[in-house]
matplotlib code that plots the C-alpha trace (Angstrom):
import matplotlib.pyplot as plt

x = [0.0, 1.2, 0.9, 1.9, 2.5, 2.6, 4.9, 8.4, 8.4, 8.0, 4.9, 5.2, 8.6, 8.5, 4.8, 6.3, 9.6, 8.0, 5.0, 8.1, 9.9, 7.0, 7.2, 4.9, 5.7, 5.7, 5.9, 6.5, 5.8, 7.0, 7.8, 10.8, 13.4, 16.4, 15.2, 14.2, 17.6, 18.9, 16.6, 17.6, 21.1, 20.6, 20.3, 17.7, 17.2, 16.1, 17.5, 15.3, 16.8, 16.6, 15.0, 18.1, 18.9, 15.1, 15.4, 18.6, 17.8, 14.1, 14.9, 17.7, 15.1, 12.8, 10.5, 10.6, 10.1, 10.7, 9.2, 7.8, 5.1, 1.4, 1.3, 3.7, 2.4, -0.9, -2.7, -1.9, -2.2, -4.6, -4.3, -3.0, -2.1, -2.1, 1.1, 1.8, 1.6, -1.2, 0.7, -1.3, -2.9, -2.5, -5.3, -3.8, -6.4, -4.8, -4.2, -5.4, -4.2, -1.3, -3.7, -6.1, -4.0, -2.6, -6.2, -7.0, -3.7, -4.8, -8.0, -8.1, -5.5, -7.3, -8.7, -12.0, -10.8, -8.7, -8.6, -7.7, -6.2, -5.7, -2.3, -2.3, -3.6, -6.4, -9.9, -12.7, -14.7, -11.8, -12.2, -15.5, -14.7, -11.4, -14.2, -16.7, -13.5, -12.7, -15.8, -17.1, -18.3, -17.5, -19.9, -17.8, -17.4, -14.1, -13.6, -12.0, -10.4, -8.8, -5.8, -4.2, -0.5, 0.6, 4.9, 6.6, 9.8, 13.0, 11.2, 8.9, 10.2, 9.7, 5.9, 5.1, 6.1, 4.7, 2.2, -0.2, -3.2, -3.9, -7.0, -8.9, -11.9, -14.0, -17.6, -17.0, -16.8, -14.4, -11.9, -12.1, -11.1, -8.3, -6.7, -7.0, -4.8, -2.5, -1.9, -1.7, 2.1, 2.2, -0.5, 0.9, 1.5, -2.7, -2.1, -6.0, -6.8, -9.7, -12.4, -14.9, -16.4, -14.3, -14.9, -13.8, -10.7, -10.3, -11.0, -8.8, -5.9, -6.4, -7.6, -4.8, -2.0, -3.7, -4.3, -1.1, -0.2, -2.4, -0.3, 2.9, 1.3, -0.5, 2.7, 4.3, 1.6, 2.2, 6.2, 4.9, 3.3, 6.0, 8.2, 6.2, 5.0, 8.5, 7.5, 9.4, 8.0, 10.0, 8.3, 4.9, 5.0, 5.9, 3.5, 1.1, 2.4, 2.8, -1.2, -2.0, -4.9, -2.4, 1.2, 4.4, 4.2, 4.1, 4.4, 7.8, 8.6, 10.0, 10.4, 7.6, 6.6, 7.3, 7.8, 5.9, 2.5, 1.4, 1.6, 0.1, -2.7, -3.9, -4.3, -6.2, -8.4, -9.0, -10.2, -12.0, -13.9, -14.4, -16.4, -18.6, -19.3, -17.4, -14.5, -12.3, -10.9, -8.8, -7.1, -6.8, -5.1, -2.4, -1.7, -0.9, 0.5, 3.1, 3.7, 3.7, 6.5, 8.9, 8.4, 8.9, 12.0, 13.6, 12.9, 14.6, 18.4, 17.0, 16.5, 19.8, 21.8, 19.6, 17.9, 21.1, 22.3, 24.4, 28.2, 27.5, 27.8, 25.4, 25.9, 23.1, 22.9, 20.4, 18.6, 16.2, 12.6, 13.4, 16.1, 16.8, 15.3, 16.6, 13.9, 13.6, 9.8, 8.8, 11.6, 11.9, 15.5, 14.6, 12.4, 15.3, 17.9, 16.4, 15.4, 19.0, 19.9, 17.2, 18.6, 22.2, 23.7, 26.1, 25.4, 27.4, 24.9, 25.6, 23.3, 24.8, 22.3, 20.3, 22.7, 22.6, 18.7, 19.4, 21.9, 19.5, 16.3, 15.7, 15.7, 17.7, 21.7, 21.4, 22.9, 24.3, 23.1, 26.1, 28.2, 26.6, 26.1, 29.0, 28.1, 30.1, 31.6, 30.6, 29.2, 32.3, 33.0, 29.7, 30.3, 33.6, 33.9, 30.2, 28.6, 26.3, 24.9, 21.4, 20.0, 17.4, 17.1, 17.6, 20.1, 21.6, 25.3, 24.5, 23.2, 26.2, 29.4, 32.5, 31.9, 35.5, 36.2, 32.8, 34.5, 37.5, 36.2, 33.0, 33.0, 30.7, 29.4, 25.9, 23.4, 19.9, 18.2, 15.3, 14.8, 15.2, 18.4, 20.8, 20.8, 20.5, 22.7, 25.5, 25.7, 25.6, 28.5, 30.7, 30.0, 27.5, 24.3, 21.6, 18.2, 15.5, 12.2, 9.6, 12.4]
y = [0.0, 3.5, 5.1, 8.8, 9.4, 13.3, 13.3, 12.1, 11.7, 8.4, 7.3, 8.4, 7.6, 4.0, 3.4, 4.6, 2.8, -0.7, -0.3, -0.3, -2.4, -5.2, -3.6, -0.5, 2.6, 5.3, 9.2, 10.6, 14.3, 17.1, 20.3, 20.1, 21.0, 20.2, 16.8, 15.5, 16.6, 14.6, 11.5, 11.4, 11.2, 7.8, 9.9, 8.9, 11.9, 9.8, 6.4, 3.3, -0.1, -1.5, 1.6, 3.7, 0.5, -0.1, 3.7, 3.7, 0.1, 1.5, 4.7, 3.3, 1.1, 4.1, 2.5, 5.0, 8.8, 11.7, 15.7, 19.0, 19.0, 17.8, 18.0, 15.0, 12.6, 12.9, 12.7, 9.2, 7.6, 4.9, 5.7, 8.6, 8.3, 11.1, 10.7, 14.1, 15.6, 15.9, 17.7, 18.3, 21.9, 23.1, 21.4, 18.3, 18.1, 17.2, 20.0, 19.1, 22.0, 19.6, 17.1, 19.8, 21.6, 18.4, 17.3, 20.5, 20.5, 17.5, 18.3, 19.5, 16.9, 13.7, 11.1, 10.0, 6.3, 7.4, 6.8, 9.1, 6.9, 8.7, 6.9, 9.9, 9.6, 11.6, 12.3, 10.6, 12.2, 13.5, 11.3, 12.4, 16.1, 15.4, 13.3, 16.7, 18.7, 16.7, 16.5, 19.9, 21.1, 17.4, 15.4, 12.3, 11.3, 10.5, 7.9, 8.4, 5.4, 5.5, 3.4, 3.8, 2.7, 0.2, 1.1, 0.8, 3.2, 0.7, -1.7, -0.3, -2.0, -5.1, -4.2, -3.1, -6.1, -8.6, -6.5, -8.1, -7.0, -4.3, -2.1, -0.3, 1.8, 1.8, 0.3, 0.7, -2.4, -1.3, 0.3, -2.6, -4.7, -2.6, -2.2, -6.4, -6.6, -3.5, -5.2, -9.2, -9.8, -8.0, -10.5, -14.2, -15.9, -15.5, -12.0, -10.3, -7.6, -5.9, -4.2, -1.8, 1.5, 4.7, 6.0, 2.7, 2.5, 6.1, 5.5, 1.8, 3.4, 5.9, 3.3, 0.8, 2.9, 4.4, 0.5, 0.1, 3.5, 2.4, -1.1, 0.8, 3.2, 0.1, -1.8, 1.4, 2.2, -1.1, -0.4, 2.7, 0.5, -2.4, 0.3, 1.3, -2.4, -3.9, -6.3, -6.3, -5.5, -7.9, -10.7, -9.4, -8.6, -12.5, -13.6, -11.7, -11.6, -15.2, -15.5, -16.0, -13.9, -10.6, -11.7, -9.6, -7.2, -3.7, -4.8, -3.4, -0.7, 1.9, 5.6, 5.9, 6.3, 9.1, 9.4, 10.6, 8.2, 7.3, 10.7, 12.8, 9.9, 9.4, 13.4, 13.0, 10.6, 12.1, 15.4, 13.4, 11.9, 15.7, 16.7, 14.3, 15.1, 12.0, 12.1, 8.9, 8.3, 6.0, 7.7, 10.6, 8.2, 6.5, 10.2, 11.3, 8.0, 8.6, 12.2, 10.6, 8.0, 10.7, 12.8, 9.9, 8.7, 12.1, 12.6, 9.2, 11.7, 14.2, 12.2, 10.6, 13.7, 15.4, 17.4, 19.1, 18.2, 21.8, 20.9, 17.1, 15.5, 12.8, 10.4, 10.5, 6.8, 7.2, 10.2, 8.8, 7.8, 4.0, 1.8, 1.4, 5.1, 8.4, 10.0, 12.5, 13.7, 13.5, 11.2, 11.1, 11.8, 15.3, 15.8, 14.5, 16.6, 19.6, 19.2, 17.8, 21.0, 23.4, 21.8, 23.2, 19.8, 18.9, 16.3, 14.6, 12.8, 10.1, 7.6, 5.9, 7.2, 10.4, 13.1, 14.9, 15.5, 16.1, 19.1, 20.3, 20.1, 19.1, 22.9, 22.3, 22.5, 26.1, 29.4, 28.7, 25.0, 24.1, 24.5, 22.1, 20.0, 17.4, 15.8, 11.9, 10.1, 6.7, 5.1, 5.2, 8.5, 9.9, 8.1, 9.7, 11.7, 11.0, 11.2, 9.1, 7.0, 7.2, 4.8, 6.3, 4.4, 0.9, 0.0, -3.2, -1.9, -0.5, -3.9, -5.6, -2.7, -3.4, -2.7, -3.0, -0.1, 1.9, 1.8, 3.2, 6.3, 7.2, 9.3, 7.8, 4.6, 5.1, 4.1, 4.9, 2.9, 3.6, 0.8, -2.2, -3.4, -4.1, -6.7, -5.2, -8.2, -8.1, -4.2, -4.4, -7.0, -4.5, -2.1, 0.2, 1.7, 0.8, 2.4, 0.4, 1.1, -0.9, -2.9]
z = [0.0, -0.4, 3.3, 4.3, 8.1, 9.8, 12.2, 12.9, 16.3, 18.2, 17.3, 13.4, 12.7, 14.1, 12.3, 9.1, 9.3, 10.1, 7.6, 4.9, 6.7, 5.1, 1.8, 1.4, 0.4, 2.8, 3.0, 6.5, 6.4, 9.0, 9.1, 10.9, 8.4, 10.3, 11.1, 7.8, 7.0, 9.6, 9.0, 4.8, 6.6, 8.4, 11.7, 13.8, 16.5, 19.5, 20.8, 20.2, 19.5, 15.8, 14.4, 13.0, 10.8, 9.9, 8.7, 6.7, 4.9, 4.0, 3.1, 0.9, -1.3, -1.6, 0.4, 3.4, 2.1, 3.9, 3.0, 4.1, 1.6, 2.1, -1.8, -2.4, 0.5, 1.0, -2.8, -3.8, -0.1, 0.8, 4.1, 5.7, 9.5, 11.8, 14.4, 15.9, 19.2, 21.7, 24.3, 28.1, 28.8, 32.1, 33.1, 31.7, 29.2, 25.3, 22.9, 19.8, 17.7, 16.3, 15.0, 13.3, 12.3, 10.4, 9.4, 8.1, 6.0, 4.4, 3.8, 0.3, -1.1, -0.1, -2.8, -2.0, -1.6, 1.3, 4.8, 7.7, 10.5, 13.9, 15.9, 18.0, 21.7, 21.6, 23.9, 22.8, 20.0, 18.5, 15.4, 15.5, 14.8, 12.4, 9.9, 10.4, 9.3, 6.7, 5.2, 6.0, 2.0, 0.5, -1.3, -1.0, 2.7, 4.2, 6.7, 9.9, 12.0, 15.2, 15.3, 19.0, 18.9, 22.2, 21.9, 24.9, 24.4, 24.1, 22.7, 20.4, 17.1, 18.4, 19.9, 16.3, 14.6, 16.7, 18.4, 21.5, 19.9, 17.2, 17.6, 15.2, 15.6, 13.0, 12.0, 8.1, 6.2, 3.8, 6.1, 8.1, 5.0, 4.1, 7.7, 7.8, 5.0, 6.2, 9.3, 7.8, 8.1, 12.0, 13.0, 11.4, 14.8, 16.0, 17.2, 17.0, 15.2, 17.3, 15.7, 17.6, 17.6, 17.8, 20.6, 22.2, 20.3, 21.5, 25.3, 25.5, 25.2, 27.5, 29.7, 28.8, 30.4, 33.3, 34.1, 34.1, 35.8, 38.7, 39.0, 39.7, 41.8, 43.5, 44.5, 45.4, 48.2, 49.2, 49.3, 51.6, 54.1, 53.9, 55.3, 58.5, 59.7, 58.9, 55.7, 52.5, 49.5, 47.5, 49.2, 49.4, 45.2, 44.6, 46.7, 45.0, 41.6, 41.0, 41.2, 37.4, 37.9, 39.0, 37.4, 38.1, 34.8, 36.0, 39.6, 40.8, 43.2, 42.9, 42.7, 40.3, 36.6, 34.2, 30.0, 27.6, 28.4, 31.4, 33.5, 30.3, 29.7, 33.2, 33.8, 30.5, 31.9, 34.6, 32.9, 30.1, 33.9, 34.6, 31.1, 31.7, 35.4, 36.9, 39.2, 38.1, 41.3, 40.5, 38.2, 40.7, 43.2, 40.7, 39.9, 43.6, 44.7, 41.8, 43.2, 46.8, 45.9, 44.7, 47.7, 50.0, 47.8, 48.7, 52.0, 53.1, 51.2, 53.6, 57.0, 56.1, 56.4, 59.4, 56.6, 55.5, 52.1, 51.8, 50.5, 50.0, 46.8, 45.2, 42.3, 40.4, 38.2, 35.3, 34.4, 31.6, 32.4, 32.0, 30.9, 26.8, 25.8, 25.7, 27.1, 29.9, 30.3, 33.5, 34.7, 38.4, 38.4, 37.2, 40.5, 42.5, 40.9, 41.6, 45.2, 46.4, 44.3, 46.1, 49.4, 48.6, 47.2, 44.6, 42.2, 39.4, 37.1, 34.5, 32.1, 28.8, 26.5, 27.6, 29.2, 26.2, 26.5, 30.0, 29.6, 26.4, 28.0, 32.0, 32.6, 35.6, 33.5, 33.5, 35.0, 38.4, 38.5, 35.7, 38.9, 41.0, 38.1, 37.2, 33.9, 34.2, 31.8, 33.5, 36.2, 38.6, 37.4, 38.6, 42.3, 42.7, 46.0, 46.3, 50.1, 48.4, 45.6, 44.4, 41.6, 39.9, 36.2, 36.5, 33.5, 33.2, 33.3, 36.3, 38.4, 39.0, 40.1, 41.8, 45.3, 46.4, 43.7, 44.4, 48.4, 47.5, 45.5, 47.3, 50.3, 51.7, 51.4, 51.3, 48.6, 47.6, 45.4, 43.6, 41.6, 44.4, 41.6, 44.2, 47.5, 50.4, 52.2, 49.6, 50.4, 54.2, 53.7, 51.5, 54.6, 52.7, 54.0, 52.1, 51.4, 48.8, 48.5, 50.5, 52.4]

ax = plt.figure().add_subplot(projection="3d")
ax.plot(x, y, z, "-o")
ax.set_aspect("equal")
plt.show()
């Protein structure tokens, strides 16, 4: 099929990428100059595993197309997927202007045959009012689907080509027919392709990730109350999460969740509960837990040092939201930067992949904090002359150090960590204090 994708961020550029990848022939359109530029180069401007290859080999046999032009894209597409931002309001409603403003762009360029396919998380309706743009003074109706993408960042290549489930919201016969055979070779080993109505397609995925949002949020109350009455955590999540009914997927504690999804969808929820006079409580909790868990996770630096961090130095391991991305949005490291900062401490900060969108765009490597802020070259590097150690990202490289060497060059031996990666025994052992979450 010949596809055109708007946007080359996350969602658009792996889409477009792994549609080629099975042999159609795909525009991806942005109006980001400087990155098309980048991407006709082979560059890839975020980390994800796979992808930069998938890029270069597609875009090689003409099957992957990149442009700033509607006009080239968008007239001889079968289906036309919407992938750009829906960024949270204040109120942490989504701002749609991205997605009309893309819609509207479109509007006068599309064959009748087409279809519009929304990737984009979105409220429910929004399909809704792109089809009355669309077809706002057309005789010819276009047809709207919603199409919600399920990536997890670092392994998103992977999710798209051998997806759990695809979902499509749509109740026309022919759209359904063609996104059966769009989706064939992703869906060879029984995966389903679920069909429904749009608005359900629209509300699953917000529901999808606040489901999950509230299992993190879930185990980390628990990891709150392990910590007053003396259980572990640890314990408690096996004993529950070996129960086939609950399993251990999204079941360990921590210091909480951040990225691009799950803090920007469950506010969305919540608000989307609010237009239609309903408070979603549940979202509301996992949203405040989340807070709650940071807050805590700090507070344990603070008690440590009689709630005077002036003039000590902390290694700061990992910075991105999760291992095997790049990404920095709401990452809890970025909270706890910037109160051991606040509180008149030093930190020297490292992670293998995302110091770069750390310095460029945390906010907090500017002005007088460059002083305070050590950028590391490694994970050793980033503990020297620390007072302590505090694991934030939970990177393989980072689960197994040399203890002998991390008690010659530390301070202090102290560590924090945030993502339960270490043994508290092997550390008391090596003479270390050690603070985990829920233990």
């Amino acid at each position: 099929m010949r596809l055109a994708i708007i946007g080359t961020g996350y969602v658009g550029l792996v889409t477009g990428a792994c549609f080629a990848e099975m042999g159609n022939i795909v525009w991806c359109v942005d109006k980001d100059k400087k990155r098309l530029m980048e991407l006709k180069e082979g560059r890839v401007p975020f980390y994800e595993p796979q992808l930069s290859e998938i890029v270069s080999n597609n875009f090689r046999e003409k099957r992957l197309l990149f442009t700033d032009d509607y006009k080239k894209a968008i007239p001889d597409a079968d289906v036309v997927f919407i992938c750009v931002g829906t960024p949270p309001r204040e109120d942490g409603s989504a701002d749609l202007q991205y997605v009309l403003n893309a819609a509207s762009e479109m509007k006068p360029l599309l064959k009748n045959s087409t279809i519009v396919a929304i990737k984009s998380t979105v409220p429910v309706g929004t399909c809704d009012m792109v089809e009355d743009l669309l077809n706002k003074g057309r005789k010819k109706k276009i047809v709207v689907v919603s199409n919600p993408e399920f990536l997890k960042e670092g392994d998103a290549v992977r999710d798209f080509m051998y997806p759990d489930r695809v979902v499509v919201g749509t109740e026309d016969e022919r759209a359904r027919k063609v996104f059966l055979e769009l989706y064939s070779p992703y869906t060879k080993r029984g995966q389903a392709i679920i069909f429904m109505k749009r608005r359900s397609s629209e509300l699953t995925k917000y529901a999808a990730n606040s489901f999950l949002a509230l299992r993190v949020s879930f185990i980390n109350e628990i990891s709150m109350l392990c910590e007053r009455i003396g259980a572990d955590v640890e314990e408690v999540r096996r004993g529950i999460g070996t129960d086939r009914r609950i399993g251990m997927q999204f079941m360990y504690p921590g210091i909480g969740y951040g990225g691009s999804c799950f803090p920007k969808d469950v506010k969305a929820l919540i608000e989307l509960g609010k237009r239609y006079n309903m408070d979603i409580s549940t979202a509301r909790v996992t949203d405040r837990i989340n807070q709650l868990q940071r807050e805590n996770f700090f507070k344990k630096i603070l008690n440590r040092f009689g709630g005077r961090l002036t003039g000590l130095v902390f290694a700061i391991e990992g910075v991105s939201f999760k291992p095997n991305t790049d990404d920095i949005r709401e990452a809890p490291s970025l909270y706890v930067i910037a109160r051991i900062l606040e509180a008149g401490g030093k930190v020297r900060v490292f992670d293998p992949i995302a110091l770069k969108n750390f310095m460029d765009y945390s906010g907090l490597y500017t002005g007088e904090n460059k002083r305070r802020i050590y950028i590391a070259k490694d994970y050793y590097d980033a503990a020297r002359s620390a007072d302590a150690l505090v694991l934030i990202t939970e990177w393989n490289e980072f689960r197994r150090p040399d203890y002998r060497r991390l008690s010659k060059i530390m301070r202090r031996r102290i560590i924090f960590d945030g993502r339960n990666i270490y043994t508290k025994e092997v550390l008391l052992e090596n003479g270390f204090e050690y603070f985990g979450v829920g233990i």
